[in-house]
N, C-alpha and C positions, 0 to 999 in steps of 0.2 A: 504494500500500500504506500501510500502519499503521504509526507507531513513533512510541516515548517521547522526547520531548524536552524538555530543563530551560531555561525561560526565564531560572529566577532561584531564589536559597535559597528554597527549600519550593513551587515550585510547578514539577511536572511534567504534561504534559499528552499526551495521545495525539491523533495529529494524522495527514492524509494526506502524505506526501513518494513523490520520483519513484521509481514501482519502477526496481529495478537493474538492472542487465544488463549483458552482458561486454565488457569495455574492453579486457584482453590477453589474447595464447591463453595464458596463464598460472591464468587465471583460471577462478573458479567461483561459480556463482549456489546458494544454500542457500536453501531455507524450512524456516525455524525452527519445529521443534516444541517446544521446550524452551529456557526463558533465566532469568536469575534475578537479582536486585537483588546490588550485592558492599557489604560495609560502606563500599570506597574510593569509592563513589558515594554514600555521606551526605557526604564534605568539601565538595565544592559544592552539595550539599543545604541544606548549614547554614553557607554562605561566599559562595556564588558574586553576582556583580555581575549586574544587570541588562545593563550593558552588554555582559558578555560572553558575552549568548545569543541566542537560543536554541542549543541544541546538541545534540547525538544521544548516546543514552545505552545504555551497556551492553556486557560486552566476555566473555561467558560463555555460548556456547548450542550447543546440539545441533540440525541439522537433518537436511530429506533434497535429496539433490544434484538441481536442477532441469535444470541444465546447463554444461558444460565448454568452456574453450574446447582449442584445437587441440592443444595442445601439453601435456594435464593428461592424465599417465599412471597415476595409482593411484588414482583416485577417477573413479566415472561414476554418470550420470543413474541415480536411485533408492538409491544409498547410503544409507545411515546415517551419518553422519558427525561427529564431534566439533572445535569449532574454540576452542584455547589463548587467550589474552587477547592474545598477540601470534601478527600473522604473518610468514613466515620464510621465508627462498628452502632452507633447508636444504643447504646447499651454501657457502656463505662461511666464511671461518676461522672466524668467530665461532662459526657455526652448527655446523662440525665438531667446535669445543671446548663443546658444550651450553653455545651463550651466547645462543640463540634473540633472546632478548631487546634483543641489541646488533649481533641479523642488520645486514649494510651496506645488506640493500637492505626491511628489512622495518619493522613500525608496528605502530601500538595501533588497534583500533579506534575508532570514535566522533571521531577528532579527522582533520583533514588531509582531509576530503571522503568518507572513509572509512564507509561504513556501522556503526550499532551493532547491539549484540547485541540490545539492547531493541524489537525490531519484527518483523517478519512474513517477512522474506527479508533476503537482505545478498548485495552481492557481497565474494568471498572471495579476494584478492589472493594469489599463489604459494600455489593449492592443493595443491599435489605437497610442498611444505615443511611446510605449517600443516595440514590436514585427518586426520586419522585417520578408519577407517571402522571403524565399530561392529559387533558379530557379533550383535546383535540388534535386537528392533523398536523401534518409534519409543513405541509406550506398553509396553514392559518396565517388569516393577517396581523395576532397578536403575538405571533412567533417574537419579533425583536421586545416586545415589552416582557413577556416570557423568560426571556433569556438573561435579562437583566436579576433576576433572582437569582440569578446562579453568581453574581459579586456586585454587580454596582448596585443597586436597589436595596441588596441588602446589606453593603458597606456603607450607604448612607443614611440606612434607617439602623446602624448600627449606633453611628456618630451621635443621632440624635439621640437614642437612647440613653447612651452612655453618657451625653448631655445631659438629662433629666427635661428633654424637651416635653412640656404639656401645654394644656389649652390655656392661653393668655402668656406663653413665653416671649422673650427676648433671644433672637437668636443672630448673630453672625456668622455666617460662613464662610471660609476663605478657599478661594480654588471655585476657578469657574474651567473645569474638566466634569468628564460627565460621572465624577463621585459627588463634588460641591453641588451641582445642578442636581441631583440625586437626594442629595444633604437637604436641599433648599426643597423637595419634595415632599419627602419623607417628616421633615418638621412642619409644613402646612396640615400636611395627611394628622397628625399628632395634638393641631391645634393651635402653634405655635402664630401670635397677632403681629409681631416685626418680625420681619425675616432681613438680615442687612446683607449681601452679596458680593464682597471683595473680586474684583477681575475687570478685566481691562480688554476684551473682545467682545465687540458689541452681537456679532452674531451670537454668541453664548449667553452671555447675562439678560439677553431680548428673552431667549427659552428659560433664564432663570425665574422671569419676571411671572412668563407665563406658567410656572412649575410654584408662583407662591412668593415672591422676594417682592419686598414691600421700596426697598429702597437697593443704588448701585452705588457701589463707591467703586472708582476705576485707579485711584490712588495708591499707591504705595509707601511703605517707607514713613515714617515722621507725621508726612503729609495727610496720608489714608488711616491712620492712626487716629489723628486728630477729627477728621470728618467721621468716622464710624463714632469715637466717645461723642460727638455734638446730637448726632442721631441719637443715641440712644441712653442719652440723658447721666455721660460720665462713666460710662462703660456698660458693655455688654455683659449681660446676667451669665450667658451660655455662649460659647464660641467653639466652632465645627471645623479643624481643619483637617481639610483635605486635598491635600499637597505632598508634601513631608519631604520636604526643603526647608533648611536652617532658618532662612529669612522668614518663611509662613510662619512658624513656631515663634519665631520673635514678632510676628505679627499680632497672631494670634496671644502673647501674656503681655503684650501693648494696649490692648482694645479691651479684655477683660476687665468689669469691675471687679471691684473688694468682696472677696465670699463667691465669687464666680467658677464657673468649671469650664476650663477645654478639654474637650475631646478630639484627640487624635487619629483619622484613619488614614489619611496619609500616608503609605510605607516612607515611614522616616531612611533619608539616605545621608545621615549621620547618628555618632553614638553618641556624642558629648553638646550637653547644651543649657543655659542656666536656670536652672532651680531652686536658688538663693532667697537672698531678704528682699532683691529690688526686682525679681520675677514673678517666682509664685509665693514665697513664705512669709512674705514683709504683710502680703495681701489676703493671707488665707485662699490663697485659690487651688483649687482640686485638679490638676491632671489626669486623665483619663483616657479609655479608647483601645484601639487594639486592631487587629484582621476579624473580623467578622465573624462570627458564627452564622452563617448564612443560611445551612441549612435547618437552623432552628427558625427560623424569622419565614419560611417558606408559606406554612398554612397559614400564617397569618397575613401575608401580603398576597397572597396568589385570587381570591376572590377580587380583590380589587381591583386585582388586573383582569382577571377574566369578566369580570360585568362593568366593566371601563370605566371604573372612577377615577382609576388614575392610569396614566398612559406615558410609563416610565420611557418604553422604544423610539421615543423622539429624539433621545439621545445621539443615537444612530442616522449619522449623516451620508453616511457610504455604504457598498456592498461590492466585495471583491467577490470572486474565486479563487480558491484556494490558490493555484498558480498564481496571484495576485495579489499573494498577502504581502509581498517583500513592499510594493507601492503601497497597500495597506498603511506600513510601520512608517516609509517616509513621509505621507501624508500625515499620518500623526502627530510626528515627531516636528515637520514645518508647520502645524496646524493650521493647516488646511481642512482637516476634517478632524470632528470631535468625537465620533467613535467609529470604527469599522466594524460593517458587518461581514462573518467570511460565511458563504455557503460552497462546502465543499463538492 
């Protein structure tokens, strides 16, 4: 079969590797109808070492079940099927406390021998934990909003959670990528009466507006600091970022009020960054956030999207073919386009 793999920053290429097949009766074989580039696959887009490749790419796709192994009880051959960015035994503490994410026995795609999302099939390790089955067809028209449960949708309703976003919140978000845009979604959906929306592309923050953002700050720096505290009466209660770049993070304990919470979903691409008396300590403010628990947040956003109250797939401004993911990743990366959709 088919899949994308990154040798090295800026070059991704579509290549043959060994079709998959079933290793434990745990397990399940999917061919992908649906997959799509995520902004956290630009960071080794525009980082990654030659020496640390090639590698398989993709951790986002909708397919249909080719085959199960023995012991896979809620998903069978011809499914529709949805799979989270991580998989999950669904059964481990972690997993009982929706911490999917920190399952004891589960992983990310693409890394660890793992198949990615970015190719033509994948086997799908503790199907019965990770797979949801879809109640419609594989080319339905809510397929890209669908898909979005499988990480931005639910990275952003992660943020807000993790926020403590409810009905009459304060909220700021930083990153107008389609997790902020998501962020700014996901806190409407919740209740949230200001929504403030840090980013500086007007095609994006126009979808922000219409996704629930009450006000645009396109500022940065000093400057966007100061416009967000005016807005929001001396800082923001709750602040969403999703970026996870230095400067956001310094954005984001800039615009926080006293007593406030950031939440982080951002894949931060630094370790070190300050926590002290004049960031978060001096202020009482709470740190928070993380990778998502995605497939915990599932049944609860999936109605919403299936009887259209909310219509996350707008995100999605492209649609390659798989052979056409490598223009995918450059369009991204120039933004040019705010998500890609790939159908393999």
């Amino acid at each position: 079969m088919r899949a994308a793999l990154m040798y090295e920053a800026g070059d991704v290429r579509v290549e043959g590797v060994a079709d998959p097949s079933l290793k434990e009766p745990t397990d399940a074989l999917v061919r992908i109808t649906t997959a799509c580039v995520c902004g956290s696959d630009l960071h080794p887009y525009r980082s990654m070492s030659a020496a640390d490749g090639p590698v398989r790419m993709g951790h986002e796709f909708i397919g249909v079940v080719e085959a199960t192994g023995s012991d896979v009880q809620t998903v069978k051959k011809g499914d529709l099927v949805l799979a989270p960015f991580a998989y999950s035994d669904g059964t481990c503490e972690y997993c009982r406390a929706g911490l999917q994410t920190s399952c004891r026995h589960g992983g990310f795609w693409a890394v660890n021998g793992i198949d990615g999302g970015q190719g033509e099939a994948a086997r799908v390790p503790l199907a019965d934990g990770t797979l949801v089955k879809l109640p419609v067809d594989a080319d339905d028209a809510l397929i890209p909003s669908l898909l979005t449960l499988s990480d931005v949708l639910g990275t952003g309703h992660h943020a807000a959670v993790r926020g403590c976003v409810r009905r009459g919140s304060t909220v700021t978000v930083i990153g107008d990528g389609a997790v902020g845009l998501l962020a700014v979604l996901a806190s409407k959906r919740l209740g949230a009466e200001q929504i403030v929306l840090m980013g500086r592309h007007a095609a994006r923050t126009d979808l922000g507006r219409v996704f629930g953002a009450t006000d645009v700050v396109p500022e940065r720096g000093g400057e966007g600091i100061e416009k967000v505290r005016e807005l929001t009466g001396g800082g923001s209660p709750i602040v969403l970022e999703a970026v996870g770049h230095r400067p956001a993070y310094e954005q984001a304990y800039g615009v926080v009020r006293p007593g406030g919470t950031i939440s982080r979903v951002g894949v931060p691409q630094y370790e070190e960054a300050p926590v002290g008396f004049g960031s978060l300590f001096g202020h009482n403010v709470t740190l928070t956030g993380g990778p998502a628990p995605a497939r915990a947040y599932i049944e609860e956003l999936l109605p919403d999207v299936l009887e259209g109250r909310i219509e996350p797939g707008r995100v999605f401004d492209r649609t390659v073919g798989l052979d056409a993911v490598a223009e995918g990743y450059r369009a991204m990366d120039a933004r040019e386009a705010l998500k890609v959709l790939v159908r393999p």
